[in-house]
C-alpha angles and dihedrals in degrees: 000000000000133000127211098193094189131033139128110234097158086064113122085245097081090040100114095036112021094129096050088048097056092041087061086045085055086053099044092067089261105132105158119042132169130212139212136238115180112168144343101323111030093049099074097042083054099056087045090059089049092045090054108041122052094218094042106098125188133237119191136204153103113275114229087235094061087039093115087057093053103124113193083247087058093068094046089051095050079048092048095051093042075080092069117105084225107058114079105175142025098240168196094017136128128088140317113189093183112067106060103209095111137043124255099233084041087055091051105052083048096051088043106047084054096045076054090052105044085050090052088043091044080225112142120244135237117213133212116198125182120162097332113088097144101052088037082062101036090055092037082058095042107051085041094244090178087076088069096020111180131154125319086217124235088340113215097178134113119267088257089064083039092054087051100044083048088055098055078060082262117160110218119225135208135199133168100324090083092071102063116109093221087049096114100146095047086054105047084047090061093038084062108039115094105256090243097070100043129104138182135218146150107229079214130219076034141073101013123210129238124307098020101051122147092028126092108293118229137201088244085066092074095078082073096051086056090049091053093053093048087056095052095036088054089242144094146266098261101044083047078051096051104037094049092049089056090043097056098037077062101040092056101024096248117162 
């Protein structure tokens, strides 16, 4: 019973197949996924899977990359579906240094106005981090993010941005990265996190994991991202299984 806590099903990608694909994750062992709506358009085609499939869960937010398209109707309405029995996290939100399609002060008011939100809301947060560890922590510190907690997504920090991310009450999540035979960071971050704070998750259609990589990522992957942190963490798969499942039905307050 695996659990891809972060994947984008509703991407064009899957458009010709997206029953068939999570069919194969069913069959994989994933039976609880989330999915991610992250601005204008994604949102709504998020809430439509959840709304359609018992085990698909929905995360929603403003990606820092569309923060320049963030409307102040757009926060009301993340507020207004955070009412929804299905959507379990504000997300994914935080900062992405680099694409440069927002401005960094732009990025920041935006990360910051939904950390606010998900405190008021007591929802937990998903974070996006690119290239901007630093900030990503600073912000997290200054607006008290350990009051709504949440995932730090397919982490791809050092194990000192990991410590600190630990310490905000943070889990710490890993995709397909963690296949890849040159990964040595992301690693050497899960062989260090305490087996009770850390997640797993595809970011499907991205970041593919071994030996697929370079071709479209699916949900059912995730089942190798699980095998490769059994491998690192010294357990199985089952015990991965088991222990990630628990881990994200606390993360998002599922159960």
């Amino acid at each position: 019973m695996l659990f891809d806590t972060h994947t984008h099903l509703d991407a064009e990608q899957f458009d010709e197949d997206r029953e068939e694909v999570i069919a194969r994750a069913l069959e994989q062992g994933v039976t609880q996924m989330i999915n991610i709506g992250f601005n204008r358009e994604t949102i709504p085609t998020t809430m439509k899977l959840a709304e359609s499939y018992d085990f698909i869960y929905a995360a929603v937010g403003w990606h820092p990359q569309d923060a320049i398209t963030m409307q102040p109707g757009d926060l009301e309405w993340i507020e207004k579906l955070c009412a929804h029995e299905k959507v379990v996290a504000i997300g994914e939100i935080g900062l992405d240094y680099y694409w440069d399609t927002s401005p960094k002060d732009v990025q920041h008011r935006v990360f910051r106005e939904q950390i606010r939100l998900a405190k008021r809301l007591n929802m937990p947060i998903v974070i996006h981090n690119r290239d901007a560890h630093e900030d990503v922590v600073r912000i997290l510190r200054e607006e008290h993010a350990e009051e709504c907690g949440g995932v730090m997504h397919c982490f791809s920090g050092s194990w000192e941005i990991a410590k600190q991310c630990l310490d905000l009450g943070f889990y710490i999540s890993f995709g397909g990265p963690l296949t890849f035979k040159n990964a040595r960071v992301p690693k050497e971050v899960l062989a260090n996190v305490p087996n009770d704070r850390f997640l797993i998750e595809t970011d499907s259609p991205y970041l593919t994991p071994h030996p697929y990589r370079g071709k479209r990522n699916e949900t059912g992957y995730v089942r190798l991202v699980a095998e490769a942190a059994a491998e690192i963490k010294g357990l199985n798969l089952e015990e991965v299984a088991k222990i990630t499942m628990k881990n994200a039905q606390a993360c998002f307050r599922l159960g």
